[in-house]
C-alpha positions in Angstrom: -96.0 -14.4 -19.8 -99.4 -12.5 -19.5 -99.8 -9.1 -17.6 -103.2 -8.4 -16.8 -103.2 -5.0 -17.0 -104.8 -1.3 -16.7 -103.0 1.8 -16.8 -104.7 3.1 -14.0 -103.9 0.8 -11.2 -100.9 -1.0 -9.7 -99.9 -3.4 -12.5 -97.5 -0.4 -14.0 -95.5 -1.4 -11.0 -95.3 -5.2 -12.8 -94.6 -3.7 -15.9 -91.9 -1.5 -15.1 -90.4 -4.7 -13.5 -91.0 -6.7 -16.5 -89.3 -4.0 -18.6 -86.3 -3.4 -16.3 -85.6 -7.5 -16.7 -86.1 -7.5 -20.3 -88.8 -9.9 -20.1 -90.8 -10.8 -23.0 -94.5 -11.0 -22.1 -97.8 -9.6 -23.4 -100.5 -7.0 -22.1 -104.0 -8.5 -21.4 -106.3 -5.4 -21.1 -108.6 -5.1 -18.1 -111.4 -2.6 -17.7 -111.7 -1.6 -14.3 -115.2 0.1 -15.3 -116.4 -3.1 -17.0 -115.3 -4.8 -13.6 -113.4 -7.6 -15.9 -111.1 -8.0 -12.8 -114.4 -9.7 -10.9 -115.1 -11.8 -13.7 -114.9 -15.9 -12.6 -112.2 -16.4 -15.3 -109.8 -13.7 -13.8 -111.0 -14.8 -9.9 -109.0 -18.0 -11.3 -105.7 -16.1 -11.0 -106.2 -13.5 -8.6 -109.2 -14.3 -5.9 -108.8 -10.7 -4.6 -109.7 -9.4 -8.2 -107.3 -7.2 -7.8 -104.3 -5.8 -10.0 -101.8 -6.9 -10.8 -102.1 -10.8 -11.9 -99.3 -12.1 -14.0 -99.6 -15.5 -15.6 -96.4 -17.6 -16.4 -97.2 -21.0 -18.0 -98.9 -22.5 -14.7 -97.6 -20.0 -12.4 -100.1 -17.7 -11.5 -98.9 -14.4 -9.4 -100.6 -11.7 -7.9 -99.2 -8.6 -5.3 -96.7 -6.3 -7.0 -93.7 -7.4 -3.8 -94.6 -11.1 -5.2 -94.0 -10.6 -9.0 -91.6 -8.5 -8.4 -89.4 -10.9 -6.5 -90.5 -13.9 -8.6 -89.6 -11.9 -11.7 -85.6 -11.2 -10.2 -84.7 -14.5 -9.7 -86.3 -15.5 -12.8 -84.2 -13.4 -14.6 -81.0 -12.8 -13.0 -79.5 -11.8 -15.8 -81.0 -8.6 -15.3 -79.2 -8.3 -12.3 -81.9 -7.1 -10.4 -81.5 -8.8 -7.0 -79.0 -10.5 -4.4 -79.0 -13.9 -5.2 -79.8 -16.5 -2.6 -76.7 -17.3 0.0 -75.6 -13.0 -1.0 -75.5 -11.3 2.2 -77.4 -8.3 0.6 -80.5 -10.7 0.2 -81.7 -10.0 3.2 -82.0 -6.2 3.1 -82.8 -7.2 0.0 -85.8 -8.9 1.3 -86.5 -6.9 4.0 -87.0 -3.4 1.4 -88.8 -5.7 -0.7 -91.5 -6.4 1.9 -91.4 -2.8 3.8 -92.4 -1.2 0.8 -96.2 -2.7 1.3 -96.5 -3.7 4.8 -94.7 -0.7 6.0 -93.9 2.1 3.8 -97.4 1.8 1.5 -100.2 2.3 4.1 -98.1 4.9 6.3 -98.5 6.9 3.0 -102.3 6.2 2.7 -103.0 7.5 5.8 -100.8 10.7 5.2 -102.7 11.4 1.7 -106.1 11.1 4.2 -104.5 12.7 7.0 -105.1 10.4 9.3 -103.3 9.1 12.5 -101.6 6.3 12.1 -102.2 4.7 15.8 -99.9 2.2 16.8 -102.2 -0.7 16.5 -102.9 -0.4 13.1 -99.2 -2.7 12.7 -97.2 0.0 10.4 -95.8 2.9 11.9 -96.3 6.6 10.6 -95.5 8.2 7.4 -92.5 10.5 8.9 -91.0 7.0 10.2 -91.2 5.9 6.8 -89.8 8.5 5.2 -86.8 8.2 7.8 -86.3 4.1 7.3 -86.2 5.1 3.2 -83.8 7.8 3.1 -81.5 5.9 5.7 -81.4 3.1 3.5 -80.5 5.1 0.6 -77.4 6.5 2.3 -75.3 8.4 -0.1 -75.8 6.3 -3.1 -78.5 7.0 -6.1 -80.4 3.5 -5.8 -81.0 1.2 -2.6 -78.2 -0.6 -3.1 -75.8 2.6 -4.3 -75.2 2.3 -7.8 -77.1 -1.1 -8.0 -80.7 -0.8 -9.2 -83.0 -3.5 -7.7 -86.3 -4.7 -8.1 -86.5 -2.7 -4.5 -85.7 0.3 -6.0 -89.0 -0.5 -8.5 -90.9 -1.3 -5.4 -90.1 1.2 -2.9 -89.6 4.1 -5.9 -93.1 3.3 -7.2 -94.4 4.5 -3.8 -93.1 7.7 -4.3 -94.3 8.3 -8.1 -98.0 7.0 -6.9 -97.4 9.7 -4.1 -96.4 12.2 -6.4 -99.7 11.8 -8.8 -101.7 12.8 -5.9 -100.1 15.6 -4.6 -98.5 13.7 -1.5 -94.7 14.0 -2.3 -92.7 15.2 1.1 -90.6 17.8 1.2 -87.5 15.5 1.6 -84.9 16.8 -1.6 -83.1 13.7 -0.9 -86.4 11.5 -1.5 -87.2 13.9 -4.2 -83.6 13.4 -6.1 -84.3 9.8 -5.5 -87.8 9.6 -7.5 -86.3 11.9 -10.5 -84.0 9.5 -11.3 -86.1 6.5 -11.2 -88.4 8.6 -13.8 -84.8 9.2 -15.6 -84.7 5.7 -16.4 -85.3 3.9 -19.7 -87.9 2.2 -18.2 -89.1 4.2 -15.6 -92.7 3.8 -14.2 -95.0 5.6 -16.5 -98.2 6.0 -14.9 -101.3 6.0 -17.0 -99.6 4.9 -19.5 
């Protein structure tokens, strides 16, 4: 498997996956500044020329909610989702997916302080916030003592948040993203 990859955007999300399944894959460098991600030959995998992009013989994935779910059922050893017919899988699913369509731009419009109108099709940061620390309940990960690949994808929005000064002031949320950087693999941004 090839991650294309720069330490400055999104793809630390893909690696952290990759690293929490074990996977074996390598690192394919991208300069942002030289614009390599607009280049024809990387339009090939991603047409956004966007971050991340992961190769995988002829599979070609891009979207961090994407690799991230192709990446738990490719390895279920890791252990890192329901598996299909599991009651769980569609929480499962559902976390998955709110993380971007829901949790992710509610967050970009609190770090710009804007309004988040109800026509814009996600609802407001403190609704967020809410929907996540209810679905943590009383247990450290998602899924209580389970770690999922939607612990990497809603966790990553809160260590993004947390590099730019947007954390909230929600200790339980806060508890929550320490131990995800706890982890062996945790998301290590910049990095």
């Amino acid at each position: 498997m090839k991650l294309y990859f720069n330490p400055q955007s999104r793809a630390t999300i893909t690696k952290w996956m990759l690293d929490e399944c074990g996977a074996p894959y390598e690192l394919v460098p991208i300069s942002l500044e030289k614009r390599e991600h607009k280049t024809p030959e990387f339009l090939k995998i991603n047409p956004a020329g966007k971050l991340p992009a992961l190769v995988d013989g002829d599979a070609k994935l891009f979207e961090n909610t994407a690799i991230c779910l192709y990446l738990a059922d490719k390895f279920p050893e890791a252990k890192l989702a329901p598996r299909i017919g599991d009651p769980q899988r569609g929480r499962y699913l559902s976390l998955m997916v709110y993380s971007t369509s829901q949790l992710e731009p509610a967050m970009g419009d609190s770090l710009m302080k804007l309004e988040t109108p109800p026509q814009r099709g996600w609802t407001d940061f403190k609704t967020a916030l809410d929907v996540v620390e209810g679905e943590l309940g009383a247990g450290p990960f998602l899924f209580g003592d389970w770690f999922t690949a939607a612990d990497v994808m809603i966790g990553s929005m809160f260590i993004w948040a947390r590099r730019f000064g947007g954390t909230p002031d929600r200790p339980k949320l806060e508890a929550y993203v320490d131990r995800l950087l706890a982890r062996p693999h945790g998301l290590k941004l910049g990095k």
